[in-house]
C-alpha positions as CSV (number, residue, x, y, z in Angstrom):
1,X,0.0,0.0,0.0
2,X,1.4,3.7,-0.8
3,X,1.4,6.0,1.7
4,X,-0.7,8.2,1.6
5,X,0.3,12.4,2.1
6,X,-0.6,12.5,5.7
7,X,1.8,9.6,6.8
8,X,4.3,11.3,4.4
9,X,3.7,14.4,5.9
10,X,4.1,12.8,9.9
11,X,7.2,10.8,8.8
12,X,8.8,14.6,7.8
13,X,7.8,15.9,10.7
14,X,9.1,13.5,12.9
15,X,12.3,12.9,10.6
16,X,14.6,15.0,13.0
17,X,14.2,12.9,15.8
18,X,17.3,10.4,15.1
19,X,18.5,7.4,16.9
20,X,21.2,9.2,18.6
21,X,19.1,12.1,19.7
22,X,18.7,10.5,23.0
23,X,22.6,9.7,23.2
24,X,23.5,14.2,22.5
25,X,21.1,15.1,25.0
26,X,22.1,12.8,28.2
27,X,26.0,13.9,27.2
28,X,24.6,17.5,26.4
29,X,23.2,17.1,30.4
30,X,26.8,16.7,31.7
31,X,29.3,18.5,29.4
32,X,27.1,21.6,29.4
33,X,26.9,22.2,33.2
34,X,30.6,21.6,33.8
35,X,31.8,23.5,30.6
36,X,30.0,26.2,32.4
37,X,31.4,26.1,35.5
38,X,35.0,25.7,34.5
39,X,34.6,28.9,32.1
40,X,32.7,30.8,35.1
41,X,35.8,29.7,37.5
42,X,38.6,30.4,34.8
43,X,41.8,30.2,35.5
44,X,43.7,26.9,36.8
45,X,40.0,25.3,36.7
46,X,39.5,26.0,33.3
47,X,42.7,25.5,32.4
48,X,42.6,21.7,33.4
49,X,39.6,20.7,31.5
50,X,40.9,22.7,28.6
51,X,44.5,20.7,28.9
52,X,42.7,17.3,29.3
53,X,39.9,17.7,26.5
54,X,43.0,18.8,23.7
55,X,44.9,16.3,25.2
56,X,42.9,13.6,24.8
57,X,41.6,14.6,21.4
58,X,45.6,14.5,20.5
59,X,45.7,11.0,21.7
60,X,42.5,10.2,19.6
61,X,44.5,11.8,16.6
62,X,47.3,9.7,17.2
63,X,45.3,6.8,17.1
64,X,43.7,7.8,13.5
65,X,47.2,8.6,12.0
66,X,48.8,5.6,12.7
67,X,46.0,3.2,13.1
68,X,47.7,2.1,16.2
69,X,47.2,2.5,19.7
70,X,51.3,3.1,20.6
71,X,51.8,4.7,23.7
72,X,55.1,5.7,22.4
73,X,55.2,9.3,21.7
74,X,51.8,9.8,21.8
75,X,51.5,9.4,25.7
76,X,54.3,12.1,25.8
77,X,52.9,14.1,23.5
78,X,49.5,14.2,25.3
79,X,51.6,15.6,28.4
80,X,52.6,18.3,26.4
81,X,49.3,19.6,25.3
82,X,48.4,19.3,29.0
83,X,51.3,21.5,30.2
84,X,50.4,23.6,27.3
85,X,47.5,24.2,29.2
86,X,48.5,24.5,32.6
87,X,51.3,26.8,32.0
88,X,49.3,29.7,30.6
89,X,47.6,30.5,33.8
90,X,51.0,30.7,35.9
91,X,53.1,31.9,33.5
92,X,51.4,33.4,30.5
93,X,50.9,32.6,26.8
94,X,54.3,32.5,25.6
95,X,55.6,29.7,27.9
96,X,52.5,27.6,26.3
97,X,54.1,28.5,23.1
98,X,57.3,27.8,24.1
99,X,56.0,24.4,25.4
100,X,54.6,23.6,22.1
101,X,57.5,24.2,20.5
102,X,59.6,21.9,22.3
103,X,56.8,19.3,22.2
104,X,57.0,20.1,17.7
105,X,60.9,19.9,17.9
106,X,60.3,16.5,19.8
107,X,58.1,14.8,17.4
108,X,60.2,15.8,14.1
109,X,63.2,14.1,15.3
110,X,61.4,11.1,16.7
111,X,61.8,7.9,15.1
112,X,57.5,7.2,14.5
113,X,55.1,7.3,11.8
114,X,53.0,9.3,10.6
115,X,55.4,12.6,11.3
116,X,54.1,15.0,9.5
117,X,50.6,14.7,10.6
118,X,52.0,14.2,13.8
119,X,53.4,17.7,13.8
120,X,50.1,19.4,11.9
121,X,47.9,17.8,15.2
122,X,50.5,19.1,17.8
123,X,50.2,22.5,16.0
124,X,46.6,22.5,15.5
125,X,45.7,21.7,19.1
126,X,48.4,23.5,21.0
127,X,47.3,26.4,19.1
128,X,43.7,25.7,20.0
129,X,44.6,25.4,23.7
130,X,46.0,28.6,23.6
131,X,43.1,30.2,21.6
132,X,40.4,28.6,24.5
133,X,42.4,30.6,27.6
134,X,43.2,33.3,25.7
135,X,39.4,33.5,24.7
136,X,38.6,33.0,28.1
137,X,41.2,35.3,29.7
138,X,41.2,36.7,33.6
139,X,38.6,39.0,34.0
140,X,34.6,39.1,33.6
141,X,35.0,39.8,29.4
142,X,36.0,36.3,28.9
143,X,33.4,34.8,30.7
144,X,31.0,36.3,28.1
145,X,33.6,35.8,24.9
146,X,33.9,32.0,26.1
147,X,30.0,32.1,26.1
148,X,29.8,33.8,22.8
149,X,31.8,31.0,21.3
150,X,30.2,28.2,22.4
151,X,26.6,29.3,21.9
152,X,27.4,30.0,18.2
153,X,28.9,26.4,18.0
154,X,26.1,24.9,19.4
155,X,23.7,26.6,18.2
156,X,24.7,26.1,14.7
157,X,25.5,22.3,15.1
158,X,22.1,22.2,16.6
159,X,20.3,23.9,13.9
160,X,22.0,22.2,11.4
161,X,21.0,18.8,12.7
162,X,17.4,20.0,12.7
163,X,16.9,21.5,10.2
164,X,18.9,18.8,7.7
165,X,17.0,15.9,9.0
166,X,13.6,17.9,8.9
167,X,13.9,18.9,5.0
168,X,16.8,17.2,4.0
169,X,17.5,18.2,-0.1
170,X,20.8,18.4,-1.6
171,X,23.7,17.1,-0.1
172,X,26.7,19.6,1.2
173,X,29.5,17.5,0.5
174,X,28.8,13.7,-0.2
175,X,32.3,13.1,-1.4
176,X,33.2,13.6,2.3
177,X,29.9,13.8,4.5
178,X,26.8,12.5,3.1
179,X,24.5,13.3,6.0
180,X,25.1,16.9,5.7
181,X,23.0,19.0,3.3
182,X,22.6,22.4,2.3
183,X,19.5,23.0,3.9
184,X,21.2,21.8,7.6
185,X,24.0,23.8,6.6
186,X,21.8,27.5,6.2
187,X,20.1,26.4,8.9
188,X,23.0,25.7,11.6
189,X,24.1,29.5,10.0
190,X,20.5,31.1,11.3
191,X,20.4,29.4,14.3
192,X,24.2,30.6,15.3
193,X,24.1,34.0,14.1
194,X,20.9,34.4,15.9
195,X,21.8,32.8,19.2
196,X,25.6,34.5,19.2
197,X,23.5,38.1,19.3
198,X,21.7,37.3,21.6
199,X,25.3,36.6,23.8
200,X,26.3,39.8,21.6
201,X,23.8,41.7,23.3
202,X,23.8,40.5,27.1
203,X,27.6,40.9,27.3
204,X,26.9,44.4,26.2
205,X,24.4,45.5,29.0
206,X,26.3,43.4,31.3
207,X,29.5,45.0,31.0
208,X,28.1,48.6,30.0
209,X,29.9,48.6,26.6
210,X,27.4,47.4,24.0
211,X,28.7,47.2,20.5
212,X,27.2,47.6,17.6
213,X,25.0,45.0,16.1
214,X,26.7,44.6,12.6
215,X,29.7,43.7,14.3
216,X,28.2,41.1,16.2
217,X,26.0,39.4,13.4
218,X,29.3,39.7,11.0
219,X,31.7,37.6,14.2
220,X,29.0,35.6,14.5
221,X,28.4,34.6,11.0
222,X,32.1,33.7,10.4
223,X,32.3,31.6,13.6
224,X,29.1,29.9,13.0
225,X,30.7,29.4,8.6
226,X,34.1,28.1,10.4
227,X,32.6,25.8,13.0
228,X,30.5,24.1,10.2
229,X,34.2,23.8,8.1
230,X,36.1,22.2,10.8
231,X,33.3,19.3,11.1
232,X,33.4,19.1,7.4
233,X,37.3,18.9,7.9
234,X,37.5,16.5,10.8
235,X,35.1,14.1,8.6
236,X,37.8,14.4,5.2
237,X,40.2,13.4,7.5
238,X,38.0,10.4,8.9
239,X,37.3,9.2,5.5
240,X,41.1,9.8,4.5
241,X,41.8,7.7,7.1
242,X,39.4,5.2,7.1
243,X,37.3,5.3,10.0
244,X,33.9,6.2,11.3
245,X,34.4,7.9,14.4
246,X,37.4,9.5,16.1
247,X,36.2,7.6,19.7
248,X,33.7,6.3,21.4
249,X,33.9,8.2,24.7
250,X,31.0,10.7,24.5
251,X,27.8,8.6,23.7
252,X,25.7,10.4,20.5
253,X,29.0,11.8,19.5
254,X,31.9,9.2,19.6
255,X,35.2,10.6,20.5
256,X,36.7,14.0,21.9
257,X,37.4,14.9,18.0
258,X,34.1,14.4,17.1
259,X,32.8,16.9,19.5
260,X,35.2,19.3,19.3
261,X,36.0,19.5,15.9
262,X,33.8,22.4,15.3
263,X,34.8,24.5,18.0
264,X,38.4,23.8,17.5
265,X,38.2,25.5,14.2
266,X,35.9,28.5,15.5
267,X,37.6,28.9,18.7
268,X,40.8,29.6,16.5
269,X,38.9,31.9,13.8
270,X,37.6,33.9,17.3
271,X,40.8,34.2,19.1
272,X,42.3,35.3,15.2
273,X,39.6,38.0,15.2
274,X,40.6,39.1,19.1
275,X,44.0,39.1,18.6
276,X,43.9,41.5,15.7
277,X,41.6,44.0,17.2
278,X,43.3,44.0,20.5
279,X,46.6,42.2,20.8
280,X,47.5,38.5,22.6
281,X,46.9,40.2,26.3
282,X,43.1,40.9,25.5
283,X,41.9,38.3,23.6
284,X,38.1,38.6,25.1
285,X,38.2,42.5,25.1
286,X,39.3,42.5,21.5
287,X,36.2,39.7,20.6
288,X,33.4,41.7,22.6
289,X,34.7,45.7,22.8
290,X,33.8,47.7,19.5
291,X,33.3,51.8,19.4
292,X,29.5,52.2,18.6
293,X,30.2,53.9,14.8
């Protein structure tokens, strides 16, 4: 028997409701609540889940480079992204650098596979540690840029799961991603934009300095754009090499990678856009403080 247009018609509506809905929400229930408090505590708090989430993404890069599980360097290695971490809130960015660096320097001489990608992941999330404390700095400002960013992530991977799964259409990228569509894709961008003005907004009020709104829809869009490219990066590399997920450690999401890969990306576009308005020592201020035209 064909189905008729109602039952069409219910199966669309209910299309966005995906087996692993149920998995995102219960992890969603604890990584939200203690994101937030480490980013309202900040300093050596934050620093520590920052330096064991990168860390242990690194190790779940390792993994996908070599296709081994060798804890020779890549158990090393991890301590350095950790360090990485903890050193910024004693002693500033550039001994983070400076720790990364030596961590670089270790991994080209090693004797390992997989060198160069080895390298490109120590850059990529040393430079991403940095980016999340520098984001988050010391003072009130980065409570509100560290919100900024991760309610434009969020909202736009939320949207974008919506959204594709209620009206799917034509694919994004099928070479590399074949769940993702363009509909998913404008829709993750509405959904961000919107929800990072409404941070845009409240951090203005809050701290007495509101900025103008163009600003804030324009940061916003190009976080919300380069969060959507790092998933659609993170899966090229999957499918380079050859696996599904980067983990299984977060249920609905599969590994650190996999849940991080679109903030990684954005975090480092936000903390780009920061640095250039305001310099390395005012990351957040740089991100949120803009003279109303």
């Amino acid at each position: 028997m064909t189905p008729s247009k109602g039952d069409q018609g219910g199966k669309r509506r209910f299309s966005f409701i995906g087996p692993d809905l149920i998995p995102r929400l219960l992890s969603a229930a604890v990584l939200v609540p203690l994101t937030a408090a480490a980013l309202a505590l900040g300093g050596i708090y934050f620093a520590l889940l920052v330096g064991a989430v990168l860390a242990g993404a690194f190790r779940e890069w390792e993994n996908m480079i070599t296709g081994t599980r060798r804890p020779f360097p890549s158990i090393l290695l991890m301590g350095f992204i950790a360090l990485t971490a903890l050193a910024y809130p004693m002693s500033g960015p550039w001994a983070s650098f400076a720790i990364i660096g030596v961590a670089v320097l270790l991994a080209a001489v090693a004797s390992a596979p997989a060198r160069r990608w080895r390298i490109a992941g120590l850059i990529v999330f040393g430079a991403a540690t940095v980016a999340f404390l520098s984001i988050r700095g010391s003072s009130a400002a980065g409570i509100w840029a560290g919100l900024f960013l991760a309610v434009v992530v969020w909202s736009t991977d939320s949207g974008a799961y919506f959204v594709g799964r209620f009206f799917g259409g034509t694919k994004l990228s099928p070479d590399v991603s074949p769940s993702k569509t363009w509909s998913g894709a404008a829709g993750g961008l509405f959904m961000g934009t919107l929800g990072g003005l409404i941070v845009w907004v409240g951090a203005g009020y809050a701290m007495g300095t509101p900025a103008p709104l163009v600003i804030g829809g324009l940061i916003s869009v190009v976080v919300s754009i380069s969060g959507q490219a790092g998933d659609l990066a993170e899966s090229a590399l999957k499918r380079r090499f050859s696996i599904k997920d980067s983990g299984d450690i977060i249920p609905g999401h599969g590994g650190l990678m996999d849940r991080i890969d679109s903030l990684t990306v954005a975090g480092l576009v936000l903390w780009l856009i920061g640095l250039a308005h305001r310099g390395l020592g005012a990351v957040p201020q740089g991100i949120l403080l803009w003279a109303p035209n």
